[in-house]
C-alpha positions in Angstrom: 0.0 0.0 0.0 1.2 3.4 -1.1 1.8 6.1 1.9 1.3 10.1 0.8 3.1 12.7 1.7 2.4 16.5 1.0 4.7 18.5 0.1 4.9 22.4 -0.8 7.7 21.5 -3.1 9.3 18.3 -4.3 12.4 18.5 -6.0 12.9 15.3 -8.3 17.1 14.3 -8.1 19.8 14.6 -5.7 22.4 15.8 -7.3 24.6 18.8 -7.5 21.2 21.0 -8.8 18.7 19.5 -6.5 20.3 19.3 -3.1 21.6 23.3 -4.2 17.5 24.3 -4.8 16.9 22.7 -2.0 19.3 24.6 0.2 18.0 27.9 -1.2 14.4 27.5 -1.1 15.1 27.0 2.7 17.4 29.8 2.8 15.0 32.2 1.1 11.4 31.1 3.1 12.4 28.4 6.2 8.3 27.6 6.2 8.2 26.3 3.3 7.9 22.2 3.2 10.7 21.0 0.4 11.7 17.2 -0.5 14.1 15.5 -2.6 13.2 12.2 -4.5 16.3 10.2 -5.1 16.0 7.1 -6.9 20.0 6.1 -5.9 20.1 5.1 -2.4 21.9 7.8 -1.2 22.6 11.3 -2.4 25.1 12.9 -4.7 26.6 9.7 -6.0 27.8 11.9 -9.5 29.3 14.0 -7.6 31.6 12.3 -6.1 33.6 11.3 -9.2 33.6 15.2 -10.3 37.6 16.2 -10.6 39.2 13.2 -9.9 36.9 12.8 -6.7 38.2 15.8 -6.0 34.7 18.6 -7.0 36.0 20.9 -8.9 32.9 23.3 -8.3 33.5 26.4 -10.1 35.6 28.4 -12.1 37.6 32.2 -11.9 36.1 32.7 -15.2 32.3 32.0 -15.2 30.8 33.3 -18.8 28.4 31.4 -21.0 31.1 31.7 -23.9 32.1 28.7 -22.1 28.7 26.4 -23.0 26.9 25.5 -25.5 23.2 24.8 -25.6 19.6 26.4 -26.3 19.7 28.2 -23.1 23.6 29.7 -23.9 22.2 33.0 -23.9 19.8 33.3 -21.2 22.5 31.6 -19.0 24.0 34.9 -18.4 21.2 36.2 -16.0 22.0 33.3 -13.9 25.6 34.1 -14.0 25.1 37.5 -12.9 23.4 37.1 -10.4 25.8 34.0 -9.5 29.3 34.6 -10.2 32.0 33.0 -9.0 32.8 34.7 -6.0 28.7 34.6 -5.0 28.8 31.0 -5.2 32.0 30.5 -3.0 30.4 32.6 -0.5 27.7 30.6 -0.2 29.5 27.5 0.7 31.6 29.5 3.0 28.5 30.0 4.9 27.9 26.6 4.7 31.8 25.5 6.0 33.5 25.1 3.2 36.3 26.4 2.6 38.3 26.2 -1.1 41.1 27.0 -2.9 41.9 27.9 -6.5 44.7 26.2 -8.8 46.4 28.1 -11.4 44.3 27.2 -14.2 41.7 29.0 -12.0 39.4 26.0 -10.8 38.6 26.2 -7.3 38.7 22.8 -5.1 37.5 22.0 -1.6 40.5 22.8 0.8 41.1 19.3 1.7 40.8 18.0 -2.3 38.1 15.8 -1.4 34.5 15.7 -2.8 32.8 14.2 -0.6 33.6 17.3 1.5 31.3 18.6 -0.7 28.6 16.8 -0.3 28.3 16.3 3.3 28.4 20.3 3.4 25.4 20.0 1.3 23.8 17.0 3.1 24.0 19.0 6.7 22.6 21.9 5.3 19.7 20.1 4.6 19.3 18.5 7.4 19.7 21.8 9.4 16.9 23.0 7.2 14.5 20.1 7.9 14.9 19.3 3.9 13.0 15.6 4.0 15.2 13.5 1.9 13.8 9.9 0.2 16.2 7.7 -1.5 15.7 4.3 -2.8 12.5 5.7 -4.8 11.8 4.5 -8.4 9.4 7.1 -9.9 6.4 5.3 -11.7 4.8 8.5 -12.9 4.3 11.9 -13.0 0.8 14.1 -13.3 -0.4 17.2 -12.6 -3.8 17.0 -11.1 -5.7 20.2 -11.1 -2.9 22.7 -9.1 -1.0 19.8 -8.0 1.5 17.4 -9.0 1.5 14.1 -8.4 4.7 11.7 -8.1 4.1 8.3 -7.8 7.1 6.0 -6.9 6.9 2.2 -5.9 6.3 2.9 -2.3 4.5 6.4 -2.2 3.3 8.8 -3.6 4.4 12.7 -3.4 1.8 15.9 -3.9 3.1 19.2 -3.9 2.2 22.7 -5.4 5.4 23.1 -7.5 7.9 20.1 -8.6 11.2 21.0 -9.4 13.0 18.6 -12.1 16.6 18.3 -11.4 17.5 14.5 -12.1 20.3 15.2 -15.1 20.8 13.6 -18.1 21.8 10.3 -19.5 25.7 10.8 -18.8 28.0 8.5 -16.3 24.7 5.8 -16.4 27.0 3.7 -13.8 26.1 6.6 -11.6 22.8 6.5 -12.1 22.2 8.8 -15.2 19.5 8.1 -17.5 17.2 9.9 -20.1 13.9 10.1 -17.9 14.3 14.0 -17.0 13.5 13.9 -20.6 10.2 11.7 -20.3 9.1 13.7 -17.9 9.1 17.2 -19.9 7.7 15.7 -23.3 5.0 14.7 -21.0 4.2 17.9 -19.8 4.5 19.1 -23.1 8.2 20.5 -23.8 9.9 20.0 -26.9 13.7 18.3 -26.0 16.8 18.3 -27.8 18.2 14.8 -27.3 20.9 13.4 -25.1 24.2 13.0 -26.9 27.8 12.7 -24.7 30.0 15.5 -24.3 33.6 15.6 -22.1 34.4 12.7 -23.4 37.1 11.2 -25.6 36.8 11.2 -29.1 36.7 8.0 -31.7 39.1 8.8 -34.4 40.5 6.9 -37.8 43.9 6.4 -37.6 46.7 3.8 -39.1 48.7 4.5 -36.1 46.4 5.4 -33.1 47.1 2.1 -31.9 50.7 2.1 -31.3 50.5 5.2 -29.6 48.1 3.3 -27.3 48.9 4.6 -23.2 51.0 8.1 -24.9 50.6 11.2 -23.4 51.8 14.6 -25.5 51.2 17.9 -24.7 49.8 19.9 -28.0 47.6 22.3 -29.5 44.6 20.4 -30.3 42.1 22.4 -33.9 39.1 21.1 -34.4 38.4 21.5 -38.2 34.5 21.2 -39.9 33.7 19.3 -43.3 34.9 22.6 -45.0 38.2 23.0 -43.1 37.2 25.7 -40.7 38.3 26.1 -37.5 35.5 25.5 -34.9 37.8 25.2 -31.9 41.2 24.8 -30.4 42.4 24.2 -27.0 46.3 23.6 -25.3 46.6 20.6 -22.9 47.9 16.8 -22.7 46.1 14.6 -25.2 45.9 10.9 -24.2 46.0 8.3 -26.9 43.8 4.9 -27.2 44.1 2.7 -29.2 40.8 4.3 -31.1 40.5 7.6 -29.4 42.2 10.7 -28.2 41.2 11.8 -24.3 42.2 14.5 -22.2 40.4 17.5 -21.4 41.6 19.5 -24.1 40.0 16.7 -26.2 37.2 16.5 -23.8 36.4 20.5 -24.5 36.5 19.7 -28.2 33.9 16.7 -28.1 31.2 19.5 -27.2 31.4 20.5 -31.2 32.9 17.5 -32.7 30.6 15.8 -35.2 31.3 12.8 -38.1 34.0 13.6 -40.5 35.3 17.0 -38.5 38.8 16.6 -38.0 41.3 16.9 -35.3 44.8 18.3 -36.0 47.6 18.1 -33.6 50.3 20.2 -33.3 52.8 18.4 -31.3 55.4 21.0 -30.6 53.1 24.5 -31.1 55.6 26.7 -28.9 58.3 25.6 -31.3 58.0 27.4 -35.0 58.3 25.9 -38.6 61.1 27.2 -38.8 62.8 26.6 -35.8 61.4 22.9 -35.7 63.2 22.5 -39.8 66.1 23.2 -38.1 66.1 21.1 -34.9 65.2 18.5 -37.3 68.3 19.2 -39.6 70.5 19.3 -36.6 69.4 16.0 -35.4 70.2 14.3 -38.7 73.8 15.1 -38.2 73.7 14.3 -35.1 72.3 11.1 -35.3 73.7 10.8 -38.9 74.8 7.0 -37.8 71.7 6.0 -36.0 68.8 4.2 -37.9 65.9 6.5 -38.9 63.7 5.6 -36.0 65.8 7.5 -33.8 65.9 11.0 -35.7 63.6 12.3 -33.0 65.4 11.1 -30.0 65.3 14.1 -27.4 61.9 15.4 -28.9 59.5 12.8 -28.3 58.9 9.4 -26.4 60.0 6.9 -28.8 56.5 5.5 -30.1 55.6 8.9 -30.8 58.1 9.4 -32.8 58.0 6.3 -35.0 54.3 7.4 -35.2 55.3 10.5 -36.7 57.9 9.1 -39.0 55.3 6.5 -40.6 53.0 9.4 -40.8 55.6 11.4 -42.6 56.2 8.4 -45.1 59.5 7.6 -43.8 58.7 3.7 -43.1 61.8 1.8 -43.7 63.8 1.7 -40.2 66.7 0.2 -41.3 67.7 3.4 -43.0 70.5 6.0 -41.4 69.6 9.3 -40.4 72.0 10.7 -42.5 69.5 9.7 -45.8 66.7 11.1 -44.9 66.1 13.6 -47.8 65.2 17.6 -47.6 61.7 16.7 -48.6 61.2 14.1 -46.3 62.2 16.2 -43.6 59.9 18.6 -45.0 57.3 16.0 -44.5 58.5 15.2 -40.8 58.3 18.5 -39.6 54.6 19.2 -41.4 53.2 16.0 -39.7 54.7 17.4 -36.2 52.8 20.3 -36.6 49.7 18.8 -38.2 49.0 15.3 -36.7 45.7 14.6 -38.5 43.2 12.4 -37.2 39.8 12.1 -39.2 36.6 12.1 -35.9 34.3 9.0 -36.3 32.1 9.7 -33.3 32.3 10.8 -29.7 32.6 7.9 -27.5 29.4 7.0 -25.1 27.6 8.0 -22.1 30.0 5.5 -20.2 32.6 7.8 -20.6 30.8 11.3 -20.7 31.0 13.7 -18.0 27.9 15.6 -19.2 25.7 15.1 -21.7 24.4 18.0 -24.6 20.8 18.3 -25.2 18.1 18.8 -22.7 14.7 20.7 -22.0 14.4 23.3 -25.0 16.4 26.5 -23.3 13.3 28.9 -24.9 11.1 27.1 -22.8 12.5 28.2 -19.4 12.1 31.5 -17.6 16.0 32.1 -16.5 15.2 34.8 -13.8 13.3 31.6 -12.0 14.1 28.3 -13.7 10.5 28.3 -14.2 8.9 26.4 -17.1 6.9 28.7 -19.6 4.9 26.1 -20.4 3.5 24.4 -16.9 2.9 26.6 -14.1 5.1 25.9 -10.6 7.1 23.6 -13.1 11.3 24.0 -12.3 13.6 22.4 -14.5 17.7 22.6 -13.5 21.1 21.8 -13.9 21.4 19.0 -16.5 18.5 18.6 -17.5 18.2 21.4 -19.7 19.9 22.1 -22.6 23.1 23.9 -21.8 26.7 22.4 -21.4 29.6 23.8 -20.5 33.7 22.8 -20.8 35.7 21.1 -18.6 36.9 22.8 -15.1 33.9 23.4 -12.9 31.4 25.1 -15.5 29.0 22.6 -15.6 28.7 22.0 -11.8 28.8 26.3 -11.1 25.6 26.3 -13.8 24.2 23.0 -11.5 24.4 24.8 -8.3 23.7 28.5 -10.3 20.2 27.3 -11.5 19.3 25.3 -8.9 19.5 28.5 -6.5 18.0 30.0 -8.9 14.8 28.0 -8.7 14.6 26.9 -5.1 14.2 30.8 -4.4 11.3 30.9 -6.7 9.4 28.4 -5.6 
C-alpha cells in the first residue's frame, strides 16, 4: 500500500542542482515544506567522481562563452546574479572552505569531494529538507494545481515540482534519459541526449601504437569545409581508437562525423625553428637508424608514429638519408597530426551530456517552465553544457538557487 506525503515542493534528483535548490528554497522562506526524491540510495553519487573525486565546483572565469546549448544565452542572467565569487560565499556559509589552482578551478580545501557533499547534506538536514532515496518514480501528473509523483512505495503531492535528475551521462552513476520523459510529458519540446567531455573516436593507421602516450599539443578542431570550430592547449591521451584529455574532452562539445582533429605536437616551437632542430638532429644522429631522428623530442613511439605518418617507413635506414623533402614531411606531420573524428565515445565515458529541456522554454530569472505553471527544471536537465573545469557543476548549483528561491 502506497503512503502520501504532501509537500509544498518536491524536487525530483539529488544531485549537484537539487540538493543546491533545496538549500536555497530553505534559505529564502524556512516555512516552506521541500523534499528530494532520489531514486539512488543515497545522495550525490555523481558527484563524487567530479575532478578526480576531487569537486572541482566552479571556475575564476564564469561566462556562458564557455557552454553551449539552447539556453547559452539566457545563461548569463543566472551568472550574474551567481558569479563565482557569489557561489563561493555561499559555501563558505555553509563551511567550506576552497582554494583555486592556477588554471583557475577552485577545489575544496582538503581535495576531497565528498567534502562537498556532506556540506550539502548537513545543510539540509539543518533545514528540515526531508530527503527519500531508494525511490523509483512510476509517474508523473499534474492533477488540477497539484502534481502528483508516484514512486513504488508512495506517492508525493506538492504545489510546485522541481526537475533536477540530469541527463543520461556516467549511467553507472545513475544517469538516465527520464528527465526527458518527464518534460515531453508535460508538453516541452527536448533536444536529445548525446555525450560531451568525453574522448573522441578517431580513424587512424597509427592510433594504436601510440596506445597509453601522453603529449602535450595544441589540439584544432576543423569542420567538413576545413574551418576552424575550436582549439584548445593541454595533454592529449592516446587509445588505441580515441584521443582523451580534457583539451580533447572540451573539443567533443562540437565535434561531429568527419570534422577533424589536428595536432600540433610542438606548437611553442616554429616551422622554422622545428626545420632546423630537425636538420640538426640528422647530423647528429647521422649514424643511428631513422627511428631514432627524433630522439630528445618525443617518447619513442611517438616518434615512430610521426615518421610513418611522414612516409618515412623503412627503419633500417641511417639518419643521415633522410632527404630535404622528407624532412619537409616530418616536420609538417609534427605540426599537423591529422586524425579524421568517427564519433564521440558513449555516455559510459561522458562527463555531461548536450541536449536537454528546450532552453526557450525556461524562464532564467526563475528556472520556471513557460509552459507548466510551478514547473522548475535545473542543472542537466536542460539544454546547456559547459567545458571542462567546474562550468557545468557552477551552472548546476547557479540554477538550482536559482529555482529553489522561486518556488
Amino acid at each position: 500500500m502506497q503512503k502520501s506525503f504532501k509537500f509544498d515542493a518536491v524536487i525530483v534528483g539529488g544531485g549537484a542542482s537539487g540538493l543546491m535548490c533545496a538549500i536555497g528554497a530553505k534559505q529564502k522562506n524556512k516555512n516552506i515544506s521541500v523534499a528530494i526524491i532520489e531514486k539512488n540510495d543515497r545522495v550525490g553519487k555523481k558527484l563524487l567522481s567530479t575532478g578526480n573525486g576531487r569537486c572541482n565546483l566552479t571556475h575564476s572565469d564564469i561566462t556562458a562563452e564557455k557552454y553551449c546549448g539552447s539556453f547559452k544565452k539566457q545563461s548569463n542572467t543566472i551568472f550574474k546574479k551567481y558569479d563565482t565569487d557569489k557561489l563561493l560565499d555561499i559555501f563558505k556559509k555553509i563551511g567550506l572552505l576552497t582554494f583555486c589552482d592556477n588554471e583557475g578551478r577552485y577545489y575544496p580545501i582538503c581535495k576531497q569531494a565528498n567534502t562537498v557533499l556532506d556540506v550539502l547534506r548537513f545543510a539540509c538536514e539543518r533545514l528540515n529538507v526531508e530527503i527519500f532515496c531508494g525511490e523509483n518514480i512510476r509517474s508523473i501528473r499534474n492533477n488540477n494545481g497539484y502534481f502528483s509523483v508516484k514512486t513504488d512505495g508512495n506517492e508525493f503531492i506538492s504545489k510546485k515540482l522541481v526537475i533536477a535528475n540530469g541527463s543520461k551521462a556516467a549511467p553507472k552513476l545513475g544517469g538516465n534519459s527520464s528527465s526527458a520523459d518527464y518534460l515531453k510529458n508535460f508538453g516541452h519540446s527536448f533536444v536529445p541526449f548525446s555525450p560531451a567531455l568525453c574522448p573522441v573516436k578517431v580513424k587512424s593507421e597509427v592510433i594504436k601504437s601510440l596506445k597509453g602516450i601522453r603529449a602535450t599539443a595544441k589540439a584544432v578542431l576543423f569542420d567538413k569545409n576545413g574551418k576552424v570550430v575550436k582549439e584548445e592547449i593541454g595533454e592529449v591521451q592516446f587509445s588505441d581508437n580515441s584521443l582523451s584529455g580534457i583539451c580533447i574532452f572540451n573539443l567533443s562539445l562540437y565535434t561531429k562525423k568527419d570534422f577533424l582533429i589536428s595536432l600540433d605536437l610542438l606548437h611553442n616551437v616554429s616551422h622554422t625553428e622545428l626545420k632546423s632542430l630537425i636538420y640538426n638532429n640528422r647530423k647528429l644522429f647521422s649514424n643511428q637508424t631513422v627511428d631514432n631522428l627524433l630522439t630528445g623530442i618525443f617518447q619513442k613511439r611517438l616518434g615512430q608514429a610521426v615518421l610513418k605518418e611522414s612516409e618515412v617507413t623503412d627503419f633500417s635506414r641511417k639518419c643521415c638519408s633522410l632527404s630535404e623533402n622528407e624532412i619537409d614531411n616530418i616536420v609538417r606531420t609534427i605540426k599537423d597530426l591529422r586524425f579524421p573524428v568517427v564519433d564521440n565515445c558513449g555516455f559510459e565515458q561522458a562527463q555531461c551530456a548536450l541536449g536537454g529541456v528546450n532552453g526557450h522554454e525556461i524562464d532564467e530569472n526563475t528556472m520556471q517552465s513557460k509552459i507548466v505553471k510551478n514547473l522548475y527544471v535545473c542543472g542537466e536537465a536542460i539544454d546547456l553544457c559547459g567545458e571542462c573545469g567546474g562550468y557545468n557543476l557552477h551552472f548546476a548549483f547557479a540554477s538550482g538557487l536559482t529555482a529553489g528561491e522561486n518556488l
